[in-house]
C-alpha positions in Angstrom: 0.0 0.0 0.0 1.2 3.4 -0.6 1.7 6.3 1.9 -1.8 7.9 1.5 -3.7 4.4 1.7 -1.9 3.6 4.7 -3.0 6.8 6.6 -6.5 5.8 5.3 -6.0 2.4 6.9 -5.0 3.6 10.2 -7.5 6.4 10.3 -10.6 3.5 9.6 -8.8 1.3 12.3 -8.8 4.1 14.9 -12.3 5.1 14.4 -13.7 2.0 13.8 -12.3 0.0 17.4 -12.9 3.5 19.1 -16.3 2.6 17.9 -16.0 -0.9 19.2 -15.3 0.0 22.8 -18.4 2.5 22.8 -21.4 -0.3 21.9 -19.5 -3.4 21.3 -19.9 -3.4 17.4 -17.9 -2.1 14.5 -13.9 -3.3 13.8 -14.5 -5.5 11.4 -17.1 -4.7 9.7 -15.6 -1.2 9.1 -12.2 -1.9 8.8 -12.4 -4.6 6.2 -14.1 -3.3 3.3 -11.2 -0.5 3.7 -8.6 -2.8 3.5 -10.0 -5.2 0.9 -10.2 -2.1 -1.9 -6.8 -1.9 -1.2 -5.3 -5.4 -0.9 -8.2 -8.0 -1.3 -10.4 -9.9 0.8 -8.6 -12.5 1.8 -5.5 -10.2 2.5 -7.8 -8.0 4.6 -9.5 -10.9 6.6 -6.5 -12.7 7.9 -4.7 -9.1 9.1 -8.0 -7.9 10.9 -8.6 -11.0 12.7 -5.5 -10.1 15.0 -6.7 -6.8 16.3 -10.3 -8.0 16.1 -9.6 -11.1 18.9 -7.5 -8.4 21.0 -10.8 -6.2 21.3 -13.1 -8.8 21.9 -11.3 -10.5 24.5 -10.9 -7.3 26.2 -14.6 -6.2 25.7 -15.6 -9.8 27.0 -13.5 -9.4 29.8 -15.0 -6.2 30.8 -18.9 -7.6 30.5 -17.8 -10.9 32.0 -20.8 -10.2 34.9 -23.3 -10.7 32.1 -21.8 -13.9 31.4 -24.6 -16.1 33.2 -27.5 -14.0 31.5 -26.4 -15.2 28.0 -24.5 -18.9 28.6 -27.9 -20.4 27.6 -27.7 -18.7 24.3 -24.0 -18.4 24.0 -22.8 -22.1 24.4 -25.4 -23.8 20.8 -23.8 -20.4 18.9 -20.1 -21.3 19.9 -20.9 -24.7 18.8 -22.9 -24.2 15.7 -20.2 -21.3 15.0 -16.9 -23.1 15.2 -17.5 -25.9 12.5 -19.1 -23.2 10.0 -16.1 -21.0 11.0 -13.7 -23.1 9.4 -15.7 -24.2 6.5 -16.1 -20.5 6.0 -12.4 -20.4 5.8 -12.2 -23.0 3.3 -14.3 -21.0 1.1 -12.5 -17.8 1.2 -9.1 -19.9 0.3 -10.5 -21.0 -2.7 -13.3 -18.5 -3.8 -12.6 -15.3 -6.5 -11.9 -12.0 -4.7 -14.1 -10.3 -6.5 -16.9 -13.0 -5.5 -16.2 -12.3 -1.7 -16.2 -8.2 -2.3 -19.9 -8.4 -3.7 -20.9 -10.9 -0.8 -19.5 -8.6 1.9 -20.9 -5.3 0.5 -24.5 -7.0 0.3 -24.3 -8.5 3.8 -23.3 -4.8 5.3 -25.8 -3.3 3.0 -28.6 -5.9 4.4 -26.8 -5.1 8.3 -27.3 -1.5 7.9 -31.3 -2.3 6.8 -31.5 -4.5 9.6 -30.6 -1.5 12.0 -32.4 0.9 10.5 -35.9 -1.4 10.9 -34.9 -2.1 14.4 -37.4 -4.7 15.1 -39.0 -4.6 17.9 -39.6 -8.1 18.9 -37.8 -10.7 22.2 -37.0 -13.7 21.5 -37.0 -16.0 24.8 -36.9 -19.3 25.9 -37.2 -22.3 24.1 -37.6 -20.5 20.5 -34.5 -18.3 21.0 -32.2 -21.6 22.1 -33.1 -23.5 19.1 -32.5 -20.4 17.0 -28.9 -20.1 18.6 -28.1 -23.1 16.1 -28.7 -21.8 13.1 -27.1 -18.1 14.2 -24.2 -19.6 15.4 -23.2 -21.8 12.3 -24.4 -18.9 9.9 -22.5 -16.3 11.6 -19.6 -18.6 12.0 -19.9 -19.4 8.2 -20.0 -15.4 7.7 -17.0 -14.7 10.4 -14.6 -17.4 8.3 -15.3 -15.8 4.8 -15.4 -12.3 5.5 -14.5 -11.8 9.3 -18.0 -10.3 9.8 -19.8 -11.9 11.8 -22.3 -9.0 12.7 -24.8 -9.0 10.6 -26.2 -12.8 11.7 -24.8 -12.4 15.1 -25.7 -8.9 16.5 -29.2 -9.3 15.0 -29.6 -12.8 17.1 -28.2 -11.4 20.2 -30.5 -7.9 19.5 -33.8 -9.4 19.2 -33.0 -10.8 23.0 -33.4 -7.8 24.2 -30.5 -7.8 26.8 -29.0 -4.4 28.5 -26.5 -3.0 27.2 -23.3 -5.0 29.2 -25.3 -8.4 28.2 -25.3 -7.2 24.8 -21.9 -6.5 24.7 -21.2 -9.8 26.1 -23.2 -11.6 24.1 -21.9 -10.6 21.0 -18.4 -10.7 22.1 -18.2 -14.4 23.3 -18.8 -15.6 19.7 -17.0 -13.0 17.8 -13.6 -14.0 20.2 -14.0 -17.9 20.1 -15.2 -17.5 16.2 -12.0 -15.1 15.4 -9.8 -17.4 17.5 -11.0 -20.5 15.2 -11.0 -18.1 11.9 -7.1 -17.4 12.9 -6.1 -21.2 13.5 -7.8 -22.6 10.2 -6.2 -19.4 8.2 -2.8 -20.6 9.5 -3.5 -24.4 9.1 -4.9 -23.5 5.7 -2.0 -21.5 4.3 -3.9 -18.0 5.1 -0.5 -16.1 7.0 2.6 -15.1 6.2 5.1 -12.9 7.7 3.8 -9.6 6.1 0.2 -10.6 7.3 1.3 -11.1 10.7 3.5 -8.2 11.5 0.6 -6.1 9.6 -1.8 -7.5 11.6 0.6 -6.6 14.7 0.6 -3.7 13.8 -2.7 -2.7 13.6 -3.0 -4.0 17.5 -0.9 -0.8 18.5 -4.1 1.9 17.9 -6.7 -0.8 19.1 -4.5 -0.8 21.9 -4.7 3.3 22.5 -8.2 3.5 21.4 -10.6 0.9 23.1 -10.4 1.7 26.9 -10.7 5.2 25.6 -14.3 4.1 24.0 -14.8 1.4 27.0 -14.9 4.1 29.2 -17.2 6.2 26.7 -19.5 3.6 26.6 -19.7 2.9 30.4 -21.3 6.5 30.9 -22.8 7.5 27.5 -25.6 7.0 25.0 -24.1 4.7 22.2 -27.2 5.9 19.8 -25.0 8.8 18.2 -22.0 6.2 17.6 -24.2 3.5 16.1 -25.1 5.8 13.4 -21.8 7.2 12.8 -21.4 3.6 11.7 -23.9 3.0 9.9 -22.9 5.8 7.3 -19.4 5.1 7.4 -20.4 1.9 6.7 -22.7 2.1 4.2 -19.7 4.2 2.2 -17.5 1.4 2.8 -20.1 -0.8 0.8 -20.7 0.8 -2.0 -17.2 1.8 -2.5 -16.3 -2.2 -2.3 -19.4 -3.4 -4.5 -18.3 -0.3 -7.2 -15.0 -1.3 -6.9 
């Protein structure tokens, strides 16, 4: 990349895990698209999934009281998640870029719709632990091709309903475990190199600066004004990535 696309890249990435802290969502799905005009999908994946396991493990670790309020959710997703995790992987490894660019910009495009509809409906008991399945192997099949889990994920975890801290929790058990698997079947599958790694170590150093700075944001303001920063940003990101 050259000097201006790198200041591009490091802008996104500080904005979008600033983001991150605040309500839990964005990275990823922000950070990606970026990247992946620049360098490709695949390329883009495997170095996000570095600073992306750093923030959720951190954000986990922060919501870890909300833990028991979401196990019974949590523990089908992680198990759906991890087996269409790394068949997701196997697809990106042997799928056309170009393929995975359109897929990525429609499934933001459809997140950002999602949002905007903001259904108003809680799903409980018995109905939302058989749906845990299904959300868990879908977003995990999502999370190994594009690193974005989000749009199956967050809109599980959303129509429970949960405070804010369960939320955050909720999302962030599956996005950690499913980024953890996504990073082992890359490297098992050929998916990292030296220049991946160190790039991906790199872009740890302003996830590092940035996410307490947004934990603690998040811990005493509204995230509404945020979300919606994201959304547009995001909704940029796509079309740039399905035009390109």
């Amino acid at each position: 990349m050259e000097a201006g696309e790198v200041a591009i890249v490091v802008v996104v990435v500080t904005v979008a895990f600033f983001v991150k802290g605040v309500t839990g969502l964005g990275g990823p799905p922000l950070v990606i698209p970026v990247i992946a005009t620049f360098m490709g999908v695949e390329w883009a994946v495997a170095v996000v999934a570095i600073p992306a396991a750093l923030a959720n493990g951190w954000l986990l670790f922060e919501n870890r009281a909300s833990l028991p309020v979401v196990r019974p959710f949590v523990a089908p997703m992680l198990a759906a998640g991890v087996v269409g995790t790394i068949l997701g992987v196997m697809i990106l490894l042997t799928v056309d870029d170009r393929i995975m660019s359109v897929v990525l910009g429609v499934l933001i495009l459809l997140y950002i719709a999602w949002y905007l509809l903001n259904p108003s409906y809680r799903l409980s008991g018995r109905t939302a632990r058989l749906l845990a399945w299904p959300a868990g192997f879908g977003g995990g099949v999502l999370h190994g091709t594009t690193g974005v889990a989000a749009p199956i994920v967050a809109t599980y975890v959303h129509s429970l309903q949960l405070p804010r801290s369960g939320f955050v929790a909720g999302i962030s058990v599956p996005f950690f475990v499913l980024g953890m698997v996504q990073m082992v079947s890359l490297l098992a599958f050929g998916g990292y190199d030296q220049e991946r790694i160190v790039a991906g170590l790199a872009v740890c150093i302003p996830v590092l600066l940035v996410t307490p700075v947004g934990m603690w944001l998040g811990r005493r303001l509204s995230s509404q004004t945020f979300q919606y920063a994201v959304l547009v940003v995001l909704g940029l990101a796509a079309v740039r990535l399905l035009i390109g």
